[in-house]
Each structure stands twice: as structure tokens, then as C-alpha cells.
LOTIGU-704894 format. One line per field, with one value per residue (C-alpha): residue in three letters; x, y, z. Coordinates in nm, 2 decimals. Layout:
N
resn <- [ALA,...]
x <- [X,...]
y <- [Y,...]
z <- [Z,...]
This chain:
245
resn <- [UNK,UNK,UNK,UNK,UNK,UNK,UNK,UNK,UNK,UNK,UNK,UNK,UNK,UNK,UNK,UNK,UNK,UNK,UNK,UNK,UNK,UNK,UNK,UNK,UNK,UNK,UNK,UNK,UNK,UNK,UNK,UNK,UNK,UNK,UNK,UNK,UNK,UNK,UNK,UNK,UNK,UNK,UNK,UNK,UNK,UNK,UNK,UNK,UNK,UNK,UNK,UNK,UNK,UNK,UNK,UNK,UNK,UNK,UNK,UNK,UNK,UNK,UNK,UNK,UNK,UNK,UNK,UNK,UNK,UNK,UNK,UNK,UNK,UNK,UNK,UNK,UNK,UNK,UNK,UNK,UNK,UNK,UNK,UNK,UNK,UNK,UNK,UNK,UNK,UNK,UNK,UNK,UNK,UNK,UNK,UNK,UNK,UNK,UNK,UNK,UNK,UNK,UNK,UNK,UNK,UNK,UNK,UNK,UNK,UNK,UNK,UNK,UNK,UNK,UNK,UNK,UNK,UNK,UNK,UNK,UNK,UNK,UNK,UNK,UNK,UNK,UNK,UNK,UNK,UNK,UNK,UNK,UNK,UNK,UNK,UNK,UNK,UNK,UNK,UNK,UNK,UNK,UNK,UNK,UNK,UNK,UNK,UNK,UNK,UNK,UNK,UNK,UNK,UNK,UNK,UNK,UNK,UNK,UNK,UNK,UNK,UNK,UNK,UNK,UNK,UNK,UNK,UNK,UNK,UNK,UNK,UNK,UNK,UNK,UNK,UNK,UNK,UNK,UNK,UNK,UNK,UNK,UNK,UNK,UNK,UNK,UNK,UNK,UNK,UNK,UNK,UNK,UNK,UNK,UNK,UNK,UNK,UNK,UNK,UNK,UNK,UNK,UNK,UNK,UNK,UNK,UNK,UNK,UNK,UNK,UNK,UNK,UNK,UNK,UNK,UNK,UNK,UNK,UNK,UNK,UNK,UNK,UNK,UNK,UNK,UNK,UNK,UNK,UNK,UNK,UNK,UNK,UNK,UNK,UNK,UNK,UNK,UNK,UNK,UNK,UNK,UNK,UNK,UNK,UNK]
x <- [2.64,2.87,2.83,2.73,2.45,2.24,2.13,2.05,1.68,1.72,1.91,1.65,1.41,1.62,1.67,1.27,1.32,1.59,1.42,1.11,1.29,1.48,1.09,1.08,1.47,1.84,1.96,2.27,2.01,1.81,2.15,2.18,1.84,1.85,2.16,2.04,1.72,1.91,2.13,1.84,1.68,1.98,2.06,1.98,2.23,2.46,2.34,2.40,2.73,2.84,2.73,2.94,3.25,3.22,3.18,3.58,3.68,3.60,3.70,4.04,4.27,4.17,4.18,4.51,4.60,4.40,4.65,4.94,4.87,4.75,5.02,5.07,4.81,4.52,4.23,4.31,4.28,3.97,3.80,3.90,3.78,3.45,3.40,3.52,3.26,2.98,3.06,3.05,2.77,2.90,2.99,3.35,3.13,2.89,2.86,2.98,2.61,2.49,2.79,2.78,2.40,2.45,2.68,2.37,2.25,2.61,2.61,2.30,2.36,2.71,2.61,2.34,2.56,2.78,2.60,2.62,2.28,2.01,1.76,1.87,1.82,2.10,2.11,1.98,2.05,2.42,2.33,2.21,2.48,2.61,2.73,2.73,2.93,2.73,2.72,2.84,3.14,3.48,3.81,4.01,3.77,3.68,3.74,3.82,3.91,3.54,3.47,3.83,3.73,3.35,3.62,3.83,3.58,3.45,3.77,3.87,3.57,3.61,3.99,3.80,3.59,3.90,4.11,3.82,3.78,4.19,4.17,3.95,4.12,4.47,4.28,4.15,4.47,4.65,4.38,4.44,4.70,4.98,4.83,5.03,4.90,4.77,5.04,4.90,4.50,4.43,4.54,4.31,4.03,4.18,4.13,3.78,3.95,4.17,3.88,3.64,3.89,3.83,3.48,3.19,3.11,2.77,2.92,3.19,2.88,2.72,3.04,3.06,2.74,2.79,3.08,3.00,2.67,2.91,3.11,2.84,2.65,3.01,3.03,2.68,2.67,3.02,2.94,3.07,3.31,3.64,3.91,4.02,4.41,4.60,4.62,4.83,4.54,4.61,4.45,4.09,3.91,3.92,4.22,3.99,4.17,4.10,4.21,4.51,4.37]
y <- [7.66,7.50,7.54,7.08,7.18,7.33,6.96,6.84,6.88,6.69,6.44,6.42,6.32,6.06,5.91,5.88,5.71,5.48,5.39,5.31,5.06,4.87,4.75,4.58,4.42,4.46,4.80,4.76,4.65,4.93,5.21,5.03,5.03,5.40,5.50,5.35,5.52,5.90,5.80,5.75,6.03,6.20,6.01,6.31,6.51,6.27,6.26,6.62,6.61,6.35,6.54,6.86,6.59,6.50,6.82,6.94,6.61,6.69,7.03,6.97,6.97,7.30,7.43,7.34,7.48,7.82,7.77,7.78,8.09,8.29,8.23,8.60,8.74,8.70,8.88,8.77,8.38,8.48,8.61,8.31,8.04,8.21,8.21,7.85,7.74,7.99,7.81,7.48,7.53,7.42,7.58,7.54,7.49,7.26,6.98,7.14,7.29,6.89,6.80,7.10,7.03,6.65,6.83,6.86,6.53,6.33,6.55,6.45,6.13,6.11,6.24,6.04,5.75,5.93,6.12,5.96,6.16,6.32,6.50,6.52,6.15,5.86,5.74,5.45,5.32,5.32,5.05,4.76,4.53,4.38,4.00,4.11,4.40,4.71,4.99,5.26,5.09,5.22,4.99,5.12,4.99,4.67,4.33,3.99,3.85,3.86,4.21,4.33,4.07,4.24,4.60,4.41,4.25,4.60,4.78,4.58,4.61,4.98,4.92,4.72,5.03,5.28,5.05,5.08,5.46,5.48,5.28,5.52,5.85,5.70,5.66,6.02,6.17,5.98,6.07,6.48,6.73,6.71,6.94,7.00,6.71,6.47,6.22,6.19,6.27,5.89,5.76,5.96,5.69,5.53,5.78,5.68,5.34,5.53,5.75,5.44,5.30,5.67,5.65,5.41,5.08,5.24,5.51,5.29,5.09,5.41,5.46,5.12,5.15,5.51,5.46,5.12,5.31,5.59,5.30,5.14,5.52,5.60,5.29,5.32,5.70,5.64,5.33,5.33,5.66,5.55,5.71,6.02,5.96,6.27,6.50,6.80,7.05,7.28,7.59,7.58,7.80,8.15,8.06,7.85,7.53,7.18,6.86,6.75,6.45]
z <- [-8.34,-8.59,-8.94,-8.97,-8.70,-8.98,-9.10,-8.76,-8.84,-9.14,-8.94,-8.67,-9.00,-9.12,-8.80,-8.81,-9.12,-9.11,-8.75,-8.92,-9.19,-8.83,-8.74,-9.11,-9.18,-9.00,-8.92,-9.10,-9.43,-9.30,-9.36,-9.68,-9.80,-9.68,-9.83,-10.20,-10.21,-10.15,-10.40,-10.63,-10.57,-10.64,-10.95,-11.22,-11.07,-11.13,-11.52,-11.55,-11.36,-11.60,-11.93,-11.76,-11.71,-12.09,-12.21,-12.04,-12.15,-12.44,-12.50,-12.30,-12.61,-12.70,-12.37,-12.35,-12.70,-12.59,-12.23,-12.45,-12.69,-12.47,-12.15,-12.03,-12.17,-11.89,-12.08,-12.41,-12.30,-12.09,-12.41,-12.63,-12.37,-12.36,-12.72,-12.70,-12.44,-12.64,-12.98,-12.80,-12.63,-12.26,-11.97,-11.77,-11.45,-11.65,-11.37,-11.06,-10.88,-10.92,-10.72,-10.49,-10.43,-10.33,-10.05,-9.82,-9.85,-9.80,-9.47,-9.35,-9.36,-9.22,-8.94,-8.87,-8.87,-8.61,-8.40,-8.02,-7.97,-8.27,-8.14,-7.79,-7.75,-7.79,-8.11,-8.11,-8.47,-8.32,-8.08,-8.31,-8.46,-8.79,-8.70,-8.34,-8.35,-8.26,-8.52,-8.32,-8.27,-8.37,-8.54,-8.22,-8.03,-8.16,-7.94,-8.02,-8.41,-8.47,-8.45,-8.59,-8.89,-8.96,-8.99,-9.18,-9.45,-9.47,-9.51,-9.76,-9.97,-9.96,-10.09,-10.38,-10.45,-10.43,-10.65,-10.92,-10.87,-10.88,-11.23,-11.34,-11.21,-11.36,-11.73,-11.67,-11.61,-11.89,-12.14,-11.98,-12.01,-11.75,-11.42,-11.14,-10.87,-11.15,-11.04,-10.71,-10.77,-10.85,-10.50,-10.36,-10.42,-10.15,-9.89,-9.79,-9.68,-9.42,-9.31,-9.25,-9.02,-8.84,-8.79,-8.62,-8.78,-8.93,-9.08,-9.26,-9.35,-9.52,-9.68,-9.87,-9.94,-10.10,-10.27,-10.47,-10.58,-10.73,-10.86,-11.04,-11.13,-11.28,-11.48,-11.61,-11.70,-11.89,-12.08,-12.41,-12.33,-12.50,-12.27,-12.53,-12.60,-12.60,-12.86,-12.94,-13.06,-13.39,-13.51,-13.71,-13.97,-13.76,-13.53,-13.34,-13.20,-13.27,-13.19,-13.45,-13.58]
């Protein structure tokens, strides 16, 4: 049994679902429709991964000063970004168990949308179409300019959603401490385009669908979050660090 097999009850149940929404609208408004409402449901753990992202943000200068002092000295610098995060009130993994916890859910559902079979049955949420091409469909396997154009319309929304998610991830690193990788960490947005073209028309569907919800959810739960310039922290009352102003 693989370790993705786990959820397979939980797919069977949202295969019920989604199945249920096909007797009211489209299928492909039916993965949509689907998609939105999990999102919803998982929206306050997107608020408290948010306050956790704000929090590091915040503290990041000092960090880095505390990085600096304390280079060599392993227990010393463990100590002092404790008493950091104590006197701060915040946690280094503040945000991290919301995102860890939406794991579960994202799996569900990508395998719904890939599954030949769920349940021991064909699934059949695979066999309706989106402007005649059938959602189980892969890019490889699309014929004629029609189909190839439905991919191609999608594809290039998802590059639309990447190239928002890489303006954002370039801001973030500028507004950071160098860290080995940050160079390349914002072209990474892009990745879900090259993986939609990897997967059945459904599934790409889901991940449009997904990915301008954590577009908007981003924009939303940031509003009014002046990217934080960098800033070469200095030493406070006690020898704790601050950001030089």
C-alpha cells in the first residue's frame, strides 16, 4: 500500500460530492465550485500561517544580527534566538502546522482528479469535458488546435498566476537577508505551469483553480504589508538586537 493510498477513503467521499454537484452545473464548474469551498474551509489556517509569515518577517533583521554574533558558537545563538522569540512573543515554526495540515486536503483532491479508477470503479468525473475536451485527458494526448487551445488557455492562466506569485517571492527575497537559493526560489512559482502540462486536463483545472485562490488569499491576508526594506540590525538595551533605524 503506498503511503498516497491513505486518502483514498477520503477520495472515494469527494468523488460522492463533486458527483453530486455534476447533476446541478458542468463538471469542470463542478471541480471549481469544489475546489473553492475546501479552500474556504481551510481559510483560517491560512490566517494563522500568515500571522506566523509576519511574525519571521518581522524579526528577520535580528535573526540575522543574532546569525552573525553568534557564528561558531551553536548553543550560544540557540539560547539567544529563544529569548528572542520568548521576548517577542512568536514562535520560529509559527505558521508551519497550518501549512503542514492543508497537506491532507491538497492530496485528496489531486488525486481525485487523477485517479483512472476511485473506489474500484472508473472515474467517471474524468470522462466529462470542458469545451469538448474530456477531463481526463492529458496535453500529450490532446488532438486537433481545439483541444491543444483549451491546454493552452489554461496553461497560460497558470503562468499568469506564477508570474504574480514570482513578483511576490522576488519582493520577499529583496526585503530578506541573502540565503543560499534565494536567487532562484522566486521562479519556482512557475513550476505548477510545467507540472499542469504533466497531468490530466481536470487536474490542471484543480490547479488553476487552487492556485488563483492562494493568489487572491495572499493578496488579501497581506494588504497593507509594506515590503520591509533591508536593514542592518544593531544592538539594544541588554545586547538585544534591533533593527538600525
Amino acid at each position: 500500500m503506498s503511503v498516497l493510498s491513505i486518502f483514498d477513503p477520503a477520495v472515494g467521499l469527494a468523488h460522492q460530492l463533486v458527483g453530486a454537484l455534476t447533476h446541478l452545473m458542468p463538471a469542470a464548474a463542478a471541480i471549481v465550485l469544489f475546489t473553492c469551498g475546501v479552500r474556504l474551509a481551510l481559510h483560517p489556517l491560512a490566517r494563522a500561517a500568515a500571522r506566523g509569515e509576519r511574525a519571521r518577517s518581522r524579526l528577520a533583521p535580528q535573526v540575522a544580527e543574532l546569525n552573525r554574533r553568534f557564528k561558531g558558537r551553536p548553543e550560544q545563538h540557540r539560547a539567544a534566538l529563544a529569548e528572542l522569540y520568548r521576548q517577542e512573543q512568536a514562535s520560529p515554526f509559527a505558521g508551519c502546522l497550518p501549512l503542514l495540515v492543508q497537506i491532507p486536503f491538497f492530496s485528496v483532491m489531486y488525486r481525485l482528479f487523477t485517479l483512472p479508477k476511485v473506489a474500484g470503479v472508473p472515474n467517471d468525473l474524468l470522462g466529462h469535458t470542458l469545451f469538448g475536451v474530456p477531463l481526463g485527458t492529458h496535453l500529450a494526448g490532446a488532438h486537433g488546435a481545439g483541444q491543444v487551445a483549451v491546454f493552452g488557455v489554461l496553461l497560460l492562466a497558470l503562468a499568469g498566476v506564477g508570474y504574480a506569485g514570482f513578483r511576490r517571492a522576488r519582493a520577499a527575497a529583496a526585503a530578506t537577508p541573502p540565503a543560499p537559493g534565494a536567487a532562484i526560489a522566486p521562479y519556482l512559482a512557475f513550476g505548477t505551469v510545467l507540472f499542469a502540462a504533466l497531468v490530466p486536463l481536470a487536474a490542471a483545472l484543480y490547479l488553476l483553480t487552487t492556485g488563483a485562490w492562494s493568489a487572491a488569499e495572499r493578496a488579501l491576508l497581506h494588504r497593507g504589508t509594506p515590503a520591509a526594506a533591508p536593514t542592518r540590525a544593531v544592538a539594544g538595551p541588554g545586547g538585544r538586537p534591533r533593527p538600525a533605524r
